[in-house]
Phi, psi and omega in degrees: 000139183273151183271175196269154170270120183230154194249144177244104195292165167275333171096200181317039191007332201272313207267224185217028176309291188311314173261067147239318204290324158306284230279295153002265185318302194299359195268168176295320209283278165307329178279014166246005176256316170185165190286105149276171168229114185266132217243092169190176153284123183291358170279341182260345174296318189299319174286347185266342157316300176320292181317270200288010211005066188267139178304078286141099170266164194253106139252087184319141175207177160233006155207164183287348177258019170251012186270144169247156189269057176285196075319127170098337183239114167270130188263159202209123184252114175268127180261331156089020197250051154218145170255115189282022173264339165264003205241161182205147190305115159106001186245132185297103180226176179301337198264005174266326194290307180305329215256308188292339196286296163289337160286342172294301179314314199272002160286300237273257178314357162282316184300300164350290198275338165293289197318301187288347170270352175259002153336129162289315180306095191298318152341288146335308177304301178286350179308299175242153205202171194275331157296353185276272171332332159310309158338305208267313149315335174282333201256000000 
């Protein structure tokens, strides 16, 4: 049986979202339930790697049919949108706000994008795509 692809936000760069999200992949228990994709910035995945000091390689990708299924590898939608010259750990800042704000969005559109991907309907399949929300974010 094939596994299901699920997209994951990191939640608050700030908070403690990022090393749940790590420790979360490197574990047995998710890699035998399904292929993720972790939806955040990769200077902050890295620090949480770092952080939790889990064997974890970064695989970047832009769509979900680019994750491969490893034991050991986080596939990754780099969103680039946090600045690590402004940004500091445990702290409330405009730019963390600006951040739940979009994770908020990008739960909302991942639930989007699972219900249409389990679609039979090629039509459907193809409606919405994870580049779209890279998009929408940008803008």
């Amino acid at each position: 049986m094939k596994k299901p692809v699920i997209a994951i936000p990191i939640g608050d760069p700030a908070g403690v979202g990022p090393e749940i999200v790590a420790k979360s992949i490197a574990s047995d228990e998710v890699f035998q339930i399904a292929v993720c994709v972790i939806v955040g910035d990769r200077k902050i995945v890295e620090k949480a790697i770092e952080i939790t000091g889990e064997n974890l390689k970064i695989n970047e990708i832009k769509e979900p049919e680019e994750a491969v299924d490893e034991k050991g590898v986080l596939n990754l939608i780099n969103l680039d949108n946090v600045d690590m010259d402004t940004f500091a750990y445990g702290k409330v800042s405009g730019m963390n706000t600006l951040q739940r704000v979009l994770n908020w969005q990008m739960r909302e559109r991942s639930m989007q994008w699972l219900l249409l991907r389990s679609t039979k309907n090629p039509f459907m399949r193809q409606k919405f795509r994870i580049s779209d929300i890279q998009r929408s974010l940008e803008h």
